[in-house]
C-alpha positions as CSV (number, residue, x, y, z in Angstrom):
1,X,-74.4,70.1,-30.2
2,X,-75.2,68.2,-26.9
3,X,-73.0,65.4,-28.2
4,X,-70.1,67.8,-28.8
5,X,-70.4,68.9,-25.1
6,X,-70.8,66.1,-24.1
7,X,-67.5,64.9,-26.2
8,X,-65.9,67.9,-24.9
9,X,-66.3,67.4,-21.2
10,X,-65.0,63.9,-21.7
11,X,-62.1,64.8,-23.6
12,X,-61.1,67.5,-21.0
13,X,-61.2,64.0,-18.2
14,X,-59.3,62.3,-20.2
15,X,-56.8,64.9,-21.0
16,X,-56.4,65.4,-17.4
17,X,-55.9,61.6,-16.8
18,X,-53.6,62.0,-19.8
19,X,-51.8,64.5,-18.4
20,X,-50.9,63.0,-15.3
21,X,-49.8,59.8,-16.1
22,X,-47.4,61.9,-18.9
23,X,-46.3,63.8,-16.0
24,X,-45.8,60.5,-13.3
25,X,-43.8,58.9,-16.3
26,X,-41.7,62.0,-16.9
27,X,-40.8,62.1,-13.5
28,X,-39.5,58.4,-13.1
29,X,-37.7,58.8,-16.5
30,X,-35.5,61.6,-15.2
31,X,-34.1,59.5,-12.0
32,X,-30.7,58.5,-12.3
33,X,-31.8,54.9,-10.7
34,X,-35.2,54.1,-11.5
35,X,-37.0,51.0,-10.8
36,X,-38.3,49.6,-14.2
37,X,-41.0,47.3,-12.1
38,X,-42.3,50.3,-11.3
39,X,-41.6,52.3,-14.6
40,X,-42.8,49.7,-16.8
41,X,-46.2,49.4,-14.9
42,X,-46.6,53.4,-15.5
43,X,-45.9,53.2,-19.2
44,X,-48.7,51.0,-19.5
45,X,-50.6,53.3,-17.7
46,X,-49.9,56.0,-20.3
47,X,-50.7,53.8,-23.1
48,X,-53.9,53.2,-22.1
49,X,-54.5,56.9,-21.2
50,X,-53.0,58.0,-24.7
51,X,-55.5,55.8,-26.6
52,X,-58.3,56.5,-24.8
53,X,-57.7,60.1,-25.2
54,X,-56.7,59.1,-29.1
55,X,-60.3,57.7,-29.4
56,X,-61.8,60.8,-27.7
57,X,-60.0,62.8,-29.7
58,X,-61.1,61.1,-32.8
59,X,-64.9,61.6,-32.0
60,X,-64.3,65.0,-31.0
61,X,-62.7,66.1,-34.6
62,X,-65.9,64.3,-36.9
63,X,-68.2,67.0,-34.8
64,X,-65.8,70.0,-35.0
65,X,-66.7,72.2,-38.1
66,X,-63.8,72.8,-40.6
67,X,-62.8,76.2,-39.2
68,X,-62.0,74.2,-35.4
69,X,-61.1,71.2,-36.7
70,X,-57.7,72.1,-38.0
71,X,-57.1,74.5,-34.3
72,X,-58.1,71.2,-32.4
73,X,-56.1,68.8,-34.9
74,X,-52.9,70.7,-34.2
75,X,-53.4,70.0,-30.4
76,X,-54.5,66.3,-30.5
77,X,-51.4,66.2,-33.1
78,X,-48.9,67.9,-30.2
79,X,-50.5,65.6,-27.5
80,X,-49.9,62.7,-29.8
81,X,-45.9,63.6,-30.6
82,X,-45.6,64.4,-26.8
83,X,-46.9,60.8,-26.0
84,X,-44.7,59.0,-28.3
85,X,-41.6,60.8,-27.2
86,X,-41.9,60.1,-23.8
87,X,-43.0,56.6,-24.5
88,X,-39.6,55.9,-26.5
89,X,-37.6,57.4,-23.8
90,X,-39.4,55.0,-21.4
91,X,-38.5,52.2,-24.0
92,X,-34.8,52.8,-24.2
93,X,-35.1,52.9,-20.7
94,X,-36.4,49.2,-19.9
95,X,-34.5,48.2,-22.6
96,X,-31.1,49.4,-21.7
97,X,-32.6,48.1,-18.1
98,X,-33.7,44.9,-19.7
99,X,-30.1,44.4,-20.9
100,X,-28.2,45.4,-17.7
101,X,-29.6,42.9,-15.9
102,X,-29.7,39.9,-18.5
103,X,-26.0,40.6,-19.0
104,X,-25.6,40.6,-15.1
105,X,-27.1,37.7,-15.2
106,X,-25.3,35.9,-18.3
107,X,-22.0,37.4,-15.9
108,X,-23.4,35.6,-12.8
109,X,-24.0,32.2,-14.8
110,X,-20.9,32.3,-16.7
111,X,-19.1,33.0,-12.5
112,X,-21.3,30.6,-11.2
113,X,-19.8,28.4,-14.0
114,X,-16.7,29.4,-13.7
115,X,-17.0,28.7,-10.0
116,X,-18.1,25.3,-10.4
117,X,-15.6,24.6,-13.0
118,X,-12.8,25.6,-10.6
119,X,-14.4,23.7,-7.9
120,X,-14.9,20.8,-9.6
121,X,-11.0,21.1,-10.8
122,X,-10.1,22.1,-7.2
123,X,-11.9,19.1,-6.1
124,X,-10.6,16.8,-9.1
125,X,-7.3,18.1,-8.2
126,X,-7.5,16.9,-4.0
127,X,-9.0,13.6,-5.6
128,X,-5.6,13.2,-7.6
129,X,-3.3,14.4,-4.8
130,X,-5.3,12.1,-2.5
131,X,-4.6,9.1,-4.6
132,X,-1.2,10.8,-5.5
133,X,-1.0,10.2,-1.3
134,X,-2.9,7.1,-1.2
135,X,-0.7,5.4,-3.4
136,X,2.9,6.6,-2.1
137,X,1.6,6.0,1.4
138,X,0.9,2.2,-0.2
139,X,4.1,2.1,-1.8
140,X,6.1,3.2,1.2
141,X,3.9,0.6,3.4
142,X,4.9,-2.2,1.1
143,X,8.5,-1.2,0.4
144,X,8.5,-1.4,4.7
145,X,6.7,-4.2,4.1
146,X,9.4,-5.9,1.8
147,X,12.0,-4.6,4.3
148,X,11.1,-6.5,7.1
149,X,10.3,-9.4,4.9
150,X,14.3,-9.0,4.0
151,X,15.3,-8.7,7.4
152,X,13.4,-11.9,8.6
153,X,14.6,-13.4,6.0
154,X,17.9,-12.6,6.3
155,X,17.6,-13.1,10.4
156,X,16.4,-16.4,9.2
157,X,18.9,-17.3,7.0
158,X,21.6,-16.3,9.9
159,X,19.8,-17.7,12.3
160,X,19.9,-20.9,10.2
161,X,23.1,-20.7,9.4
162,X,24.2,-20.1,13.0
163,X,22.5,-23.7,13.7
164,X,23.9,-25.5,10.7
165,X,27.2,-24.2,12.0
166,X,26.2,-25.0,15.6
167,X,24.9,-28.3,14.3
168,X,28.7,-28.6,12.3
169,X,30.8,-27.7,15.6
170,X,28.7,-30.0,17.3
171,X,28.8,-33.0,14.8
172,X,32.7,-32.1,15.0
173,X,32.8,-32.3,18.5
174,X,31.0,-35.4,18.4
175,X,32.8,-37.1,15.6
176,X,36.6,-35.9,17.9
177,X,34.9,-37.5,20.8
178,X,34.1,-40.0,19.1
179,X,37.6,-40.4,17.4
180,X,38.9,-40.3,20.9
181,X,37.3,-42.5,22.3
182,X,37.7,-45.1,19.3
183,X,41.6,-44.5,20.3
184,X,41.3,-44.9,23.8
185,X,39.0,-47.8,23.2
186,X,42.0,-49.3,21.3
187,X,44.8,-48.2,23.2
188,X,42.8,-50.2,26.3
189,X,42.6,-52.9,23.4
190,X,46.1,-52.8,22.6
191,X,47.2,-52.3,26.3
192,X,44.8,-55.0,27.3
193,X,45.9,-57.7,24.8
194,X,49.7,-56.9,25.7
195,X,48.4,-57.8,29.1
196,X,46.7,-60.8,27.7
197,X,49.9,-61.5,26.1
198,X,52.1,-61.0,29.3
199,X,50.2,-62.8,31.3
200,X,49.6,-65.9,28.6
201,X,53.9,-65.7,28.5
202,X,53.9,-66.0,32.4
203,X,51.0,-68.3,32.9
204,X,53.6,-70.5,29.6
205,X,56.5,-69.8,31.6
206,X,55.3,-70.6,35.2
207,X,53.8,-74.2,33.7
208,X,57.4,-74.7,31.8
209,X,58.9,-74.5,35.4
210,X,56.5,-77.0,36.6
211,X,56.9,-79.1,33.9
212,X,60.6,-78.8,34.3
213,X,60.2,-79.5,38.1
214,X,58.1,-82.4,37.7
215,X,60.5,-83.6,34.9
216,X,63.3,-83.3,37.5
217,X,61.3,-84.7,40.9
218,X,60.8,-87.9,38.3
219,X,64.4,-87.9,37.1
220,X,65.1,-88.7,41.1
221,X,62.8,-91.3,41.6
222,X,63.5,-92.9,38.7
223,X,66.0,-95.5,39.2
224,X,69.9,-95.3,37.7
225,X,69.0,-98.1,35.1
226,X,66.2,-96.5,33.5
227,X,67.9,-92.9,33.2
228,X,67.8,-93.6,29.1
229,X,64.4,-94.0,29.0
230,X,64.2,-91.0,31.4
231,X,66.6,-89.0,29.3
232,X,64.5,-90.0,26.5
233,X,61.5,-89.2,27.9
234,X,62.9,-85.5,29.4
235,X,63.6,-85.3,25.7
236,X,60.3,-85.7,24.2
237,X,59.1,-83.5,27.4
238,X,61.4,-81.2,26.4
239,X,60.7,-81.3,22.7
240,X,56.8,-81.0,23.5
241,X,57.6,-77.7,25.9
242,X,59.9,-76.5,23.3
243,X,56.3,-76.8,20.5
244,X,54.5,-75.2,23.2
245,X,56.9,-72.2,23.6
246,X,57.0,-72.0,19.5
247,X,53.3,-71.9,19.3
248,X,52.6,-69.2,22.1
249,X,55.5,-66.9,20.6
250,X,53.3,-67.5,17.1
251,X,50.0,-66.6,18.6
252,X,51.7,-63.4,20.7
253,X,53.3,-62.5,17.2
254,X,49.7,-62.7,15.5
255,X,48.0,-61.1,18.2
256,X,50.5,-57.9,17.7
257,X,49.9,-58.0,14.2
258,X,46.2,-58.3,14.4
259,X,46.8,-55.2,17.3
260,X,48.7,-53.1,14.6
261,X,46.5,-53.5,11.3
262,X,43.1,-52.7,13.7
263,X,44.9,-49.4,14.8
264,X,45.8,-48.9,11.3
265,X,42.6,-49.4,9.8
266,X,40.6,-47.3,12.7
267,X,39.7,-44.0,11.3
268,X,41.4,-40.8,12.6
């Protein structure tokens, strides 16, 4: 009997304890936004209430004689339904909890994913458009480039062929000059030897009127008898001034002709 009230007593503590962890649990299972930190840590404060009072219990029903026993097994049976109920409810709870936030989270990876993804194809994108850039800037640089290697080149090209035509004009200046002043030089040639030639005639002509003065101051002081051998000798005179005319009209004659073919063969 002292062990039955003593059972008793502890079964009433533990009832209690029971009781108001059943109570604490009911409370946070009826919010509309619970915290499930906080209602997972009292569910596992009922648990441990409902078996200690399940053990209790237990002790308390191998004392009871079989006219109390079945009274006190119909409430240790109504405490144990009661416990289970509330302890599923507080299950679906965390689990429906449980899965709110792992598919929250699965959503937040498969964003953050998503996120990286498009940066990454943003960025891969700018890369593309920056070479895109990169290499149409390079192409434009060396088309320019090319340009004004064509326009130096062709600047060159008219620059060099504004000195070979320079260089032409001049060497055709030169070479007219030149052709001038081969004519002049020959036209002072040709003037110079008909001057030569003139003067040659005169200087012939002046010593044939010598001679024929000399001939004649002779022909006086030579006495009456020897005018034969005078006459002869004004012949032979004569004869030799007559060779000398013939000879000095040859030379004048080759000296034309000599005149003529160098103006002919002179380049114009």
């Amino acid at each position: 009997m002292a062990n039955l009230e003593a059972l008793k007593k502890s079964q009433k503590v533990d009832r209690a304890a029971f009781t108001k962890a059943q109570n604490k649990l009911t409370e946070l299972i009826t919010l509309e936004s619970v915290d499930i930190t906080k209602l997972e840590l009292e569910l596992n404060v009922f648990k441990s209430k409902t078996e200690r009072l399940e053990i209790t219990h237990s002790s308390v029903l191998e004392l009871h004689s079989d006219s109390e026993y079945n009274t006190e097994f119909e409430v240790v049976q109504d405490i144990c339904d009661r416990a289970i109920r509330i302890e599923t409810r507080a299950r679906k709870i965390l689990n429906r909890q449980h899965n709110l936030i792992n598919e929250l989270i699965l959503t937040t990876r498969e964003a953050s994913t998503s996120e990286t993804t498009r940066e990454a194809s943003t960025s891969e994108t700018t890369r593309e458009a920056s070479t895109s850039e990169n290499t149409r800037e390079a192409s434009t640089s060396e088309n320019t480039r090319e340009a004004s290697t064509s326009e130096n080149t062709r600047e060159a090209s008219t620059s060099e062929n504004t000195r070979e035509a320079s260089t032409s004009e001049n060497t055709r200046e030169a070479s007219t000059s030149e052709n001038t002043r081969e004519a002049s030089t020959s036209e002072n040639t040709r003037e110079a030897s008909t001057s030569e030639n003139t003067r040659e005639a005169s200087t012939s002509e002046n010593t044939r009127e010598a001679s024929t003065s000399e001939n004649t101051r002779e022909a006086i002081k030579t006495s009456e008898n020897t005018r034969e051998a005078s006459t002869s000798e004004n012949t032979r005179e004569a004869s030799t001034s007559a060779s000398i005319n013939r000879k000095c009209h040859t030379w004048s004659i080759n000296w034309l002709n000599m005149s003529d073919q160098m103006e002919l063969e002179m380049p114009s």
